[in-house]
N, C-alpha and C positions, 0 to 999 in steps of 0.2 A: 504494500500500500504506500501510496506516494506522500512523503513527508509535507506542512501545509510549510508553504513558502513563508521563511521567516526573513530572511535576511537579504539585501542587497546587495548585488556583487558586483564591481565596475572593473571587467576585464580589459590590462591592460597589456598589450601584444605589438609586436611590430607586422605589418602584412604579409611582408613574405615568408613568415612562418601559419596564412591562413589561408595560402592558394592548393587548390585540390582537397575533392573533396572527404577525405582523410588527414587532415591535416591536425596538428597536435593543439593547434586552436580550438578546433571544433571539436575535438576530443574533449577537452575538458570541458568547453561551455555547454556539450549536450550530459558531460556527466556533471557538475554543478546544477542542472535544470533538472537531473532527474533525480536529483536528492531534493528536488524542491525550491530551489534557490534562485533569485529574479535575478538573471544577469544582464547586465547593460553594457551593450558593445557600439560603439559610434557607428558601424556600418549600421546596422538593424535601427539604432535610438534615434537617432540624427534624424531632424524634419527635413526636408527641403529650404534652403532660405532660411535657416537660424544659422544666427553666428557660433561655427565650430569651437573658438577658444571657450567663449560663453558657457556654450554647450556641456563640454569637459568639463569647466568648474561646477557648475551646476550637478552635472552626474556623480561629480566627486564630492563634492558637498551634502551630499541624499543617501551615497552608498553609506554599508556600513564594514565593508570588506573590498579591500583592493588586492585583486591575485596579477602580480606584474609577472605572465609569462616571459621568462626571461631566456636569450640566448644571443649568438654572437650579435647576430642584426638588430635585437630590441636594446643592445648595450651600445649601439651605437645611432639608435635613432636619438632624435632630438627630441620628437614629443613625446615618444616613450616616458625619458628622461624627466622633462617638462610636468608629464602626469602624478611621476614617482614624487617626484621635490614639492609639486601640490600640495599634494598627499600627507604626509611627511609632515609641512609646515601645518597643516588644520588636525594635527592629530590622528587621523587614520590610522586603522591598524595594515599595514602592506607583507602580502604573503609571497615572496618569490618563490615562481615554480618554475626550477634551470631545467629545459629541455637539451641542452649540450654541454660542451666543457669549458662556456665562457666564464671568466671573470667577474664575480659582480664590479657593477658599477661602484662611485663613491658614492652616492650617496645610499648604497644597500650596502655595502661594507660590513655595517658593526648588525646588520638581521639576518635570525640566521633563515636562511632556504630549504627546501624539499629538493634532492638532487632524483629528477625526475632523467635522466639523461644516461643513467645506466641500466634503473627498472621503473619502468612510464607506469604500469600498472601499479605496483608498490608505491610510489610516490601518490600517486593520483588516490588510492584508499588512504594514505596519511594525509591528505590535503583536506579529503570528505571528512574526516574523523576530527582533525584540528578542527575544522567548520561548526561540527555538530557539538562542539565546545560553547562557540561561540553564540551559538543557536538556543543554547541551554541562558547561557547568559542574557539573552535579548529577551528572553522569556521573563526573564525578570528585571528587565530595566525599570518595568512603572514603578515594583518599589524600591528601586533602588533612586530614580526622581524622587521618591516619597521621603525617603532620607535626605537626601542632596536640600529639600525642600523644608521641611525641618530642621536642620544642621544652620542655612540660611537665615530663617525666620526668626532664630533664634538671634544669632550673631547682629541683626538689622535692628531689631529690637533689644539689645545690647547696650547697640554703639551710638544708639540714637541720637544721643545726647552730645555725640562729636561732631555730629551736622549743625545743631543750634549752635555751638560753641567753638567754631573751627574759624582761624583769621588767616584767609589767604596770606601766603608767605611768599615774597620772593625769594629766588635762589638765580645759583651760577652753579654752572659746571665749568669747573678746573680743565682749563687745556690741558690736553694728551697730547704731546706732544711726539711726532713720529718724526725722527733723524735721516737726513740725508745723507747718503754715501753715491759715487757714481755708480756702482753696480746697482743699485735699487729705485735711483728716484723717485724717493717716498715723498706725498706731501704733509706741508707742517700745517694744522690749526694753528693759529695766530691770537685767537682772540677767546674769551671765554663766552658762553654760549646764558645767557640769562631768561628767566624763565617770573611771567610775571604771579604766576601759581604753582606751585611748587607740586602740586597733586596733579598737574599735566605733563610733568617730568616725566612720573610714575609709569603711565600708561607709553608714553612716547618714547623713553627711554629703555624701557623695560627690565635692565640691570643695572639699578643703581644703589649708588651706599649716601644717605643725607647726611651729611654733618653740619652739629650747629652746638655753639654755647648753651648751657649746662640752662634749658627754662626756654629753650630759643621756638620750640614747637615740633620737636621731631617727634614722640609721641603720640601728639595731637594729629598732628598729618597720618602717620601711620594709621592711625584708627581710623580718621576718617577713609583712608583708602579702602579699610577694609569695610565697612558700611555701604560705599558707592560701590564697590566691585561685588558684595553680598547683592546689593541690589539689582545688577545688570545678569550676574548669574541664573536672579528668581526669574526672569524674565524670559531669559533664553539657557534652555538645558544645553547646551552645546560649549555655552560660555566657562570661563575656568571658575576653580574654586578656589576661595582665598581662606590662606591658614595662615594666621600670626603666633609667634609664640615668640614671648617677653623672654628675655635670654637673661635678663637677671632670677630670674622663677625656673631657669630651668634646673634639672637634680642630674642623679647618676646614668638614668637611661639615657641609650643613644638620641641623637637628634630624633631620628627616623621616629622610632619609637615616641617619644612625645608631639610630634608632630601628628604622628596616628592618633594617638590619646584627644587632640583637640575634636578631631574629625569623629572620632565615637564609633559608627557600626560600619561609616566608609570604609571601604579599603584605601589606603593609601596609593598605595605601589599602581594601580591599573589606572589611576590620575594621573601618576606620573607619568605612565607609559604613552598616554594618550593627552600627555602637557597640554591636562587638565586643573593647573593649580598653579596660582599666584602663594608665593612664600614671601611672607613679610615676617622678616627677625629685628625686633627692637631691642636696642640696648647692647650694644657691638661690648660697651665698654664697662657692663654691667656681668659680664659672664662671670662665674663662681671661679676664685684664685684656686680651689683645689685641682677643678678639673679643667680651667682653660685652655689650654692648650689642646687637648681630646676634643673640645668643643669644636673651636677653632678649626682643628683639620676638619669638622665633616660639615661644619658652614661653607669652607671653602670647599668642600666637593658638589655640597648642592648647588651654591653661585657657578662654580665651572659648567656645569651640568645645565642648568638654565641657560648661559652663555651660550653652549654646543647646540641649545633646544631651541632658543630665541624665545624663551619663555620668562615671564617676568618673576624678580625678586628681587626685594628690599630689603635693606638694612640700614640701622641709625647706629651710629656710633657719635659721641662726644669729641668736638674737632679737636681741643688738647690730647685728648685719648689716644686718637688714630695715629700710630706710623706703620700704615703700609701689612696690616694682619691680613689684608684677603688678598690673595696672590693669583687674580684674575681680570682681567681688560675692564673691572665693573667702574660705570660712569661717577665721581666723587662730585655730589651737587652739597655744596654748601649754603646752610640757610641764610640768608640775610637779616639783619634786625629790621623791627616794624620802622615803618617811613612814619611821617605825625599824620601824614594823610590815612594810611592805615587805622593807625592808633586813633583818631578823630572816628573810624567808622565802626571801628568795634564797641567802644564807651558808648555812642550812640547806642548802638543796636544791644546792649547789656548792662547799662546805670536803668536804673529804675527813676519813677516817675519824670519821665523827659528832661534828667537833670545831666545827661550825657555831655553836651556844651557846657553846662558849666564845669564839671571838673574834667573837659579838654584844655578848658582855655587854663584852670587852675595847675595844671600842670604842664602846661608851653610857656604862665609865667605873666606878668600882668603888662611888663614891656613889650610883649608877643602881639598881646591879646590889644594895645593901644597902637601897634604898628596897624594890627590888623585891619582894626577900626578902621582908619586912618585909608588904608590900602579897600579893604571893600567900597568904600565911599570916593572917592577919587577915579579909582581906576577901576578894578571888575569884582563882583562876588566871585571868586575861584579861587578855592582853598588848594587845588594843586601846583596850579600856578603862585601860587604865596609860599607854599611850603618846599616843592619839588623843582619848579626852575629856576635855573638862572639867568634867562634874559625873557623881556618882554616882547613879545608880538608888538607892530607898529600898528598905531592907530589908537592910543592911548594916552592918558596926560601924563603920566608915567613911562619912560623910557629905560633901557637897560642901563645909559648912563647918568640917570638921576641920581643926583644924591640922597635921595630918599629910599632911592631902590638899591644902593651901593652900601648904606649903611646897616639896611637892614638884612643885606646877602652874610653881612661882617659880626651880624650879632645873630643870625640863625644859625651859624655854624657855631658859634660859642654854644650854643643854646645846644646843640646837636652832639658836642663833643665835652659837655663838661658832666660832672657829677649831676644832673637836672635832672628834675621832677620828670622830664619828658624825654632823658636820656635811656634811665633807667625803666618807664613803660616801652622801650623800645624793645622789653624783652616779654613777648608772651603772657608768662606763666608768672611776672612779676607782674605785670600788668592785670592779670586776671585776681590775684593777692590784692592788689589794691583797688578795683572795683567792687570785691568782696566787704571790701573796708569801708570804699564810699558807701555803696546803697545801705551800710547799716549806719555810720554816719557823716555824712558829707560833709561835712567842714572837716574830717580827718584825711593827710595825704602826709608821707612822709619818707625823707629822701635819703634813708638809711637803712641798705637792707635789711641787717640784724635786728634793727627796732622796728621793720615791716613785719617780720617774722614773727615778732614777740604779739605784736598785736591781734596778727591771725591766732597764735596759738590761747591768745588772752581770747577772743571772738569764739573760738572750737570748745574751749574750756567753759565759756561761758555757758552755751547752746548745750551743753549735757548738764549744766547743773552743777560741777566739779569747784569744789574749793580754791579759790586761786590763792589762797593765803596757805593752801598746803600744797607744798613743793614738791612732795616725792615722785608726782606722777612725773614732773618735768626733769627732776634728776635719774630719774630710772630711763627715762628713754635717750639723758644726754649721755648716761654711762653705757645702754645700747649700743645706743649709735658710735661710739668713739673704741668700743669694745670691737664691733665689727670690723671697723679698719684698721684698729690695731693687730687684730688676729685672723687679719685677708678671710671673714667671712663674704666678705664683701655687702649686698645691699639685700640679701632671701636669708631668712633667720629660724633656723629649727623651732620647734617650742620646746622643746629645752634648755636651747641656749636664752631663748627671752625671757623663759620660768624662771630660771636662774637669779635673773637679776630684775623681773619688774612682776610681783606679788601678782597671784589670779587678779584679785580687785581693779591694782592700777593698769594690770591690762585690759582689761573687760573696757575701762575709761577713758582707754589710748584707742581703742576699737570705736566704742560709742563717739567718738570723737572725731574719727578719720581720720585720724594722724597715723594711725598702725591696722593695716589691711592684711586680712586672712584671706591667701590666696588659694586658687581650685586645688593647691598640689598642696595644701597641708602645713605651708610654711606661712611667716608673717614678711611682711616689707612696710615700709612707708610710703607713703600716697603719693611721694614725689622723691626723686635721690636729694634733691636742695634740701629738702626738709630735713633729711637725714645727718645733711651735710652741716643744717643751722643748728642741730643737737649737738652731734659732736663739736662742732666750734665751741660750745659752750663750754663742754667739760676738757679741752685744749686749752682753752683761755685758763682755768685752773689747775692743770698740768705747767704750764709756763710760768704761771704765778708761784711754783713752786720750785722752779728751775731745772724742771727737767731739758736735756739738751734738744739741740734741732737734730744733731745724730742719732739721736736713738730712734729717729722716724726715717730717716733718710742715708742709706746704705752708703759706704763713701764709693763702691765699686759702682753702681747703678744710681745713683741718687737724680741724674739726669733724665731715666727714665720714669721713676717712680713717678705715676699722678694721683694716686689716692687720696693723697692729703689736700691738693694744689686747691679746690674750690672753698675745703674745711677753712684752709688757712688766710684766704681771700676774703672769707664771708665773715670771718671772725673781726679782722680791721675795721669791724662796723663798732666795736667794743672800746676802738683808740678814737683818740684827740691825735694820733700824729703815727705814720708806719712807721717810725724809727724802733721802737723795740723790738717789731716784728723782724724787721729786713736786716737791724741786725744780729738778732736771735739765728737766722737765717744764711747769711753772707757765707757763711765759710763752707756750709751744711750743704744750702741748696740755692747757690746764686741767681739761677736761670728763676726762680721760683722768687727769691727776692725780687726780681724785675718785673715781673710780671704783680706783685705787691701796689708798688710803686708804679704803675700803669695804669691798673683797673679797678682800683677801689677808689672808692671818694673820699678816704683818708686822705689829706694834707702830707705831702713827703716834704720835709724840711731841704733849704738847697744843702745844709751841712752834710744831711743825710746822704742827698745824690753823691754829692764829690765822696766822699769816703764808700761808697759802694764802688764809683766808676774806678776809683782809685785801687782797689781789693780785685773787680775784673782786670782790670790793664795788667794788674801783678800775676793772676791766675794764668792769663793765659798761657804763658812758661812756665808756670810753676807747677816740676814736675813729681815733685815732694806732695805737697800737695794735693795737688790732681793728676796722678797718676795715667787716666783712663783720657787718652785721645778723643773720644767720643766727648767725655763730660767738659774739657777745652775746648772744643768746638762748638756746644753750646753756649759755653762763655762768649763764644768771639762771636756769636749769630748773636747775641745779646747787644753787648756792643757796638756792633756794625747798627743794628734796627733803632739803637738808641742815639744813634750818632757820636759813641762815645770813644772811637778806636782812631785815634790820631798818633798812631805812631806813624813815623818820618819811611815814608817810601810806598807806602798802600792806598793813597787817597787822592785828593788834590789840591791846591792853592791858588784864588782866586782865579778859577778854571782850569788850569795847567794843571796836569800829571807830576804828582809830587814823585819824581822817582829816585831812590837811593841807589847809588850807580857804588859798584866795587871792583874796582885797579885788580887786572889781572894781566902781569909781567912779561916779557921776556927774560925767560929763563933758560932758551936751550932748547933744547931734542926734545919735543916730546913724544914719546908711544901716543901713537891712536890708530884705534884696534891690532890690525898688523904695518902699521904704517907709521914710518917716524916724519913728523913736520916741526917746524920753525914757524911760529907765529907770529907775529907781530901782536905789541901793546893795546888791550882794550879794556873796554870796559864793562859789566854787563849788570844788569837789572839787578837788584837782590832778592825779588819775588817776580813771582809772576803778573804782569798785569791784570790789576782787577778789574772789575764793572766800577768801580769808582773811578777808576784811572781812564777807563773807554769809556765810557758816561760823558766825558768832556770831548770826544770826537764826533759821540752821535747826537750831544744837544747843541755844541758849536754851530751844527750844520752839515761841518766842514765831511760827515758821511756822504752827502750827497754831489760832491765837488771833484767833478771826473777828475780832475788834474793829478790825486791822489791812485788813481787807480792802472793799473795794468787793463790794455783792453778784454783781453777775458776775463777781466773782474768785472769790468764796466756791464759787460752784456749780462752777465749771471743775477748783477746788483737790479740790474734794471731802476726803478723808480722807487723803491725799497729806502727807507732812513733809519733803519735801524736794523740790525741782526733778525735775521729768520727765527732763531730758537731761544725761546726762553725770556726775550728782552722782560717783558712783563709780568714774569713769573714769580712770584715772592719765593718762591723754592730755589731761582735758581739764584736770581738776579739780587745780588747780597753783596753789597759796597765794598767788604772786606776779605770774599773772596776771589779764585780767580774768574774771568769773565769766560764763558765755555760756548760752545756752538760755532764757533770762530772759522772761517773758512781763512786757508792758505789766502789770499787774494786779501779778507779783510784785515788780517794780521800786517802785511804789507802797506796795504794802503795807509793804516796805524801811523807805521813806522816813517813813511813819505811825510803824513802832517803833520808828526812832532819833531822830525828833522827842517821841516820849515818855521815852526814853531817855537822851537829851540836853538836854531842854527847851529844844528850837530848830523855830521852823519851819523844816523841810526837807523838802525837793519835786524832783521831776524836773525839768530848765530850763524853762523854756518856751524856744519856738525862737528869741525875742529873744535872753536870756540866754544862751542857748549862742553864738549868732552872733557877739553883740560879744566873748564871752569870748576865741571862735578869732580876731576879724576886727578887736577894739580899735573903733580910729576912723579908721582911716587907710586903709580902701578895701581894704586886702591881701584878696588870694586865697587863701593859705596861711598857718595860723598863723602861718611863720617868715617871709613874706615875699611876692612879685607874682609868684616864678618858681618852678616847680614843680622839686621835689626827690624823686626816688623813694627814696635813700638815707636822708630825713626823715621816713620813716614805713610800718609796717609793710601793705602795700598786697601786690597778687600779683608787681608787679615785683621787688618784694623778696625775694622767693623763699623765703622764709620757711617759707610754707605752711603755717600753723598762728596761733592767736592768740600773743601773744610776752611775758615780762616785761614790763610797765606801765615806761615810765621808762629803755627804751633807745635813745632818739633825741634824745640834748640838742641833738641840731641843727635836731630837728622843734617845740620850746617857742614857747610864743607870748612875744611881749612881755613878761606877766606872768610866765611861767616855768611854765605851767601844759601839764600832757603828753599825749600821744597822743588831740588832738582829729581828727586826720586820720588812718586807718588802726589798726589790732589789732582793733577792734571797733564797728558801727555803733551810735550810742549813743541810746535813747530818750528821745523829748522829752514835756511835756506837751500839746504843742498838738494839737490835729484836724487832720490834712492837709490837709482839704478846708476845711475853716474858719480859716485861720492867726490871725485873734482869738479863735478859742474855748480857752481854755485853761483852760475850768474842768472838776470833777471830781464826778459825781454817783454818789455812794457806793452810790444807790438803782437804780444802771444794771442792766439784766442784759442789756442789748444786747449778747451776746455776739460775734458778728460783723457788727457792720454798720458801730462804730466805727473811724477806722481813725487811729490815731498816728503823727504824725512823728517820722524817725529822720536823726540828723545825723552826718557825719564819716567814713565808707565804711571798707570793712573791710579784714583778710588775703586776704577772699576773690575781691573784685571789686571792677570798678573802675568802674562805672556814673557816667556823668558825668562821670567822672573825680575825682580824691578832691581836691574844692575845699572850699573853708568856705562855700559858697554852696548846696553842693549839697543835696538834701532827699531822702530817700524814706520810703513809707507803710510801714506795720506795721498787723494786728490787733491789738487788744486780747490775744488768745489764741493770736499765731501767738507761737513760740521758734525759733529757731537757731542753729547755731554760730557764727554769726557777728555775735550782737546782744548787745549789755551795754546798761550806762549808766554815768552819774556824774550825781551830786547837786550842789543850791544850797542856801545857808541864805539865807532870804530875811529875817532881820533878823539881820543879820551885829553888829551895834552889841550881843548878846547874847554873842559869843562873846569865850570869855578874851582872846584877844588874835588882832590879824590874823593870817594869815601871808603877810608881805608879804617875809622872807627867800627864798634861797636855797637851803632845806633841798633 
């Protein structure tokens, strides 16, 4: 008896395996039909006059089984092909049935096939059998919609309350930047890509990781995605299913496993198979210290996995938090803080009795609020244009160069960048804390976070009825909280460990309260990490008070990466009249940590204060008694450089000019280079490498765009370009005090043309002579510093680093002369021809764009080829750039410059 037709089948075949009327085509589509099974073949389905692509999508979108006869000819058809990659991207399940000894395709590669091409009847009853699998399944799809649909309905009515309550966010996504080499010509993004809703990233991007400050709205978006994706799923069964899970709540079982756990009687795995499911993981920086790591690997297999699927996932991590944990192409969209036009439209739509304007304008400030006056009445009602531009449209009594309009662009930015009422609602989740406060009483607004805090908890305390004149509730949660990051529980708390320390009663009161949430999995958390963060500051603040050290929280070997503390001790500064005990409690412990003190609190830093901090970095950066760990000096010097405080003599500039420290290197004689002995003449050469401080003064001159500087195959490659291809704008790369990277052969040159006119000095790239002797002297050594290799002497991958570093943080890697990072931070270009090592001349009339190829001396952050010796060489195009390529210059008639520098500076 004939099976009842369950399933549809979109067979997909190349033709000349369906000519004759025994053809292996036919073979299977008359035994799939006589198992019952609707199959749809373009010759037979196809109308007259309907568009054929059309047509395919359509049938592929309706089947529910795709069998791709596969053999030489359908492996090299195009639509075949075309049908399969369909297929594939909407989820299909694709059954390949190999009728000969072709190869699959790539994109059937990783599924496996029915090898029908040895035994056609065998294959063909495993094919009907796989089917009747599938057949069993479809049998039961309505309740398994019935689940899907419940699972749903559940999550919508959940997150409800993230739709009322969600404030569009801008973002950016961080340039990816991809390197040019001649063999590849890859191109670069240039510019970051800005998004004026952050929740159309999600969908558009589909692999992204949000990062934002510690309140900034990454939570909140997340939730709401998963409500609006709950909703488009109830709508259309077809659609994915969205599964979040809080990675600070997660426990011991694999991802997998809890990921199932949210989903209930779904199966997970058959979602996946048929990338069925959006994963949103919150809280990147929230995972449990026990098992991080274990975690970590199988985040990163699910993000790779979506990446491979083109399936969407999300993750938020805290941007201090993030260096670099998912090791996969996923897009880094950082949140932005709220604009006041934002902020203006949420207090609206969330102060109660339409008092939303007034405490806008109470916290923009009451000079704001009489400019404003002043501006609506004159020129237009448009609070974007008041807020957000900076010039005026013509036709106005107000003009961009009014003084009216000049003075108040000079005080909205004050207003924008200092400790203010309106600085501080720039942030979310501080901002939702203090509407909180207004609707219950409006004349209260206060521009201290800690005593924002105090308020809400005095507000939660009050609304249960709890004693505020007894303390223990509030000390049991500050010892909590301060308990968990001292002993990397991190922010998901057993009930034992909270038993321990906060009595049934005052937790039941911390619960009624909403300060401490009992989560699905058994464990407790706080209702926000800040919260957690504003407990422990409290009982930090009496730890200090007792002198406990800044070391005992901060490792001297890691203390650069350590963040656990970084918001405790931030938020706590709400408790001073001035950061000076903090920063320098702090200074020697965790410097990067001090500055960051002295940046982002609305503490007052005393100038005493600054100079003896700046004065402690400028000293750290050498000091390798002290700071031992290359990495935690190179924090110091990205400190520095951001702060503007690294004014040693040769890394920066002076009124415009490249300050460089030139070092006298002699005629001395014979020197070895490699197997060659040379006689050089007197010069002089750079003592670092040229930084982006120091080329900063060539690309805002102008004088980048000024052919005269240029080789003509510079000229052509440069085209209409003012600044470097890679990285100019990059805050990662682009760092005053280190070296400047991406640097083409050609732009290095041209350099060296404007500050020899600039300077009236010839100055030149080395030739590989001059470099050699520079790192190698006369004395045969291997390593600037010496015959025996030091990995702790220079910024190499051993070094861990992972990044170019400060110019000038290895006095232990100087050559003889005292001249810096010739081995390691960046491989540095020479003037010589690789393939020619006497050619070292330069013919301006070149446009050999890639055929030349230039030697590069000194090995990088990035690799260690060779190994990073003074001997070592490698090629460069003319036209390739990287991250990992700089230079430094010679003055080849050094007897021109003011005086050597043959000191110690």
């Amino acid at each position: 008896m004939q099976a009842t037709p369950s399933l549809t089948i979109f067979l997909s075949y190349d033709r000349d395996n369906d000519k004759g009327e025994d053809s292996k085509v036919k073979q299977v589509k008359k035994a799939l039909e006589s198992a019952g099974h609707r199959v749809w073949q373009d010759l037979t389905d196809i109308k007259p006059g309907v568009n054929w692509p059309a047509a395919i999508e359509a049938a592929l979108s309706k089947s529910d089984i795709v069998v791709n006869v596969l053999s030489k000819e359908s492996r090299e058809s195009v639509y075949v092909r075309n049908e399969t990659t369909f297929a594939l991207s909407i989820g299909k399940t694709v059954i390949p049935f190999r009728i000969d000894d072709c190869k699959p395709p790539f994109e059937l590669t990783n599924v496996h096939y029915l090898d029908a091409s040895t035994n056609f009847e065998t294959a063909l009853h495993q094919l009907l059998e796989l089917l009747a699998t599938h057949l069993v399944s479809s049998s039961d799809s309505s309740e398994e919609r019935q689940l899907e649909l419940d699972y749903l309905e559940r999550i919508v009515a959940e997150y409800a309350f993230w739709q009322k309550h969600y404030i569009e966010l801008k973002g950016t996504i961080e340039t990816q930047y991809e390197l040019q080499t001649a063999s590849t010509d890859k191109s670069v993004a240039e510019e970051s890509t800005a998004f004026d809703n952050i929740a159309d990233a999600i969908s558009e991007l589909k692999q992204v990781l949000i990062l934002g400050e510690p309140g900034a709205g990454k939570s909140t978006t997340i939730n709401n995605a998963l409500h609006s994706i709950a909703e488009r799923a109830k709508a259309d069964q077809d659609a994915p299913l969205p599964i979040l899970l809080t990675l600070g709540t997660t426990t011991d079982e694999d991802i997998f496993d809890q990921l199932q756990s949210q989903l209930g009687a779904i199966p997970l795995q058959p979602l996946l198979d048929k990338k069925r499911v959006v994963l949103l993981f919150d809280g990147l920086n929230e995972l449990p210290p026990a098992n991080s790591q274990k975690k970590l690997d199988q985040i990163n297999q699910f993000v790779n996995q979506a990446t491979a699927d083109n399936t969407t996932v999300v993750v938020t991590c805290r941007d201090s938090e993030y260096v670099g944990q998912l090791n996969s192409p996923i897009q880094r969209l950082k949140i932005i803080p709220l604009d006041p036009l934002r902020i203006y439209k949420f207090v609206s739509s969330q102060v109660e009795d339409d008092r939303g304007d007034e405490m806008f304008w109470r916290l923009a400030g009451d000079s704001a609020r009489e400019t404003w006056q002043e501006f609506s009445d004159k020129v237009v009602d448009n609070l974007e244009l008041f807020w957000l531009e900076n010039a005026i449209p013509r036709g106005f009594r107000w003009t961009t160069s009014s003084p009216e309009w000049q003075q108040w662009l000079i005080k909205r930015e004050q207003i924008l960048r200092s400790a203010s009422l309106l600085a501080i609602a720039s942030n979310p989740y501080l901002l939702s804390l203090m509407i909180l406060l207004f609707n219950q009483n409006p004349g209260y607004l206060v521009n201290n976070r800690m005593k924002l805090f105090d308020a809400v908890i005095d507000l939660y305390f009050q609304r249960e009825g709890i004693d505020q004149s007894d303390k223990t509730v509030e000390l049991g949660l500050s010892l909590l909280s301060y308990k968990a990051l001292a002993g990397d529980v991190g922010t998901n708390f057993p009930p034992d460990f909270v038993e321990q320390i906060l009595p049934k009663d005052k937790l039941l009161k911390a619960r009624d309260a909403k300060i401490l949430v009992y989560t699905a999995e058994g464990q407790y958390r706080f209702a926000h990490q800040l919260l957690q963060e504003y407990f422990a500051a409290l009982y930090l603040h009496t730890e200090i008070s007792k002198s406990r050290p800044a070391d005992y929280y901060w490792h001297k070997d890691t203390w650069w990466l350590q963040k656990r503390w970084d918001e405790t001790v931030i938020l706590m500064l709400g408790l001073y009249k001035s950061t000076t005990p903090i920063v320098e409690w702090l200074q020697e412990a965790n410097p990067a940590l001090a500055v960051r003190c002295m940046q982002e609190s609305a503490t007052p830093t005393p100038d005493e204060t600054k100079r003896k901090l700046k004065e402690h970095l400028q000293t750290a950066l050498t000091d390798l008694r002290k700071y031992p760990h290359a990495a935690g000096r190179a924090a110091i010097g990205r400190d520095l450089s951001l702060l503007g405080w690294d004014e040693r003599p040769g890394i920066g500039a002076l009124n415009g000019i490249p300050d460089i420290s030139w070092v006298f290197i002699p005629d001395e004689g014979v020197f070895a280079f490699q197997a060659i002995t040379q006689v050089i003449a007197p010069y002089a050469i750079s003592r670092y490498p040229i930084t982006y401080g120091q080329f900063a003064n060539f690309v805002e001159s102008g004088a980048y765009l000024e052919d005269k500087y240029w080789a003509k195959g510079g000229k052509e490659w440069r085209g209409e370009r003012s600044f470097p291809r890679f990285g100019w704008h990059h805050p990662n790369w682009h760092i005053d005090n280190h070296p400047v990277v991406g640097i083409t052969w050609y732009e290095a040159m041209a350099y060296c043309m404007w500050l020899s006119e600039l300077l009236d000095l010839d100055i030149s790239l080395p030739t590989e002579y001059q470099w050699e002797k520079a790192a190698r002297r006369t004395d045969d050594r291997l390593y600037p510093y010496g015959k025996t290799r030091d990995n702790k002497a220079m910024n190499v991958e051993a070094t861990e680093i992972g990044r170019t570093s400060p110019v000038g943080i290895f006095p232990n890697g100087r050559t003889a002369d005292q001249v810096e990072d010739m081995l390691g931070n960046v491989w540095e270009l020479c003037l010589t021809d690789f393939d020619n090592m006497q050619n070292n001349e330069v013919d301006v009339d070149d446009s050999k764009l890639e055929t030349i190829r230039r030697t590069m001396r000194g090995n990088s952050w990035y690799l260690e080829r060779s190994e990073a010796k003074s001997t070592a060489r490698f090629r460069f195009f003319q036209i390739d750039y990287d991250d990992y390529v700089g230079f430094r210059i010679v003055c080849n008639n050094p007897s021109a410059l003011p005086a050597f520098a043959t000191d110690e500076r």
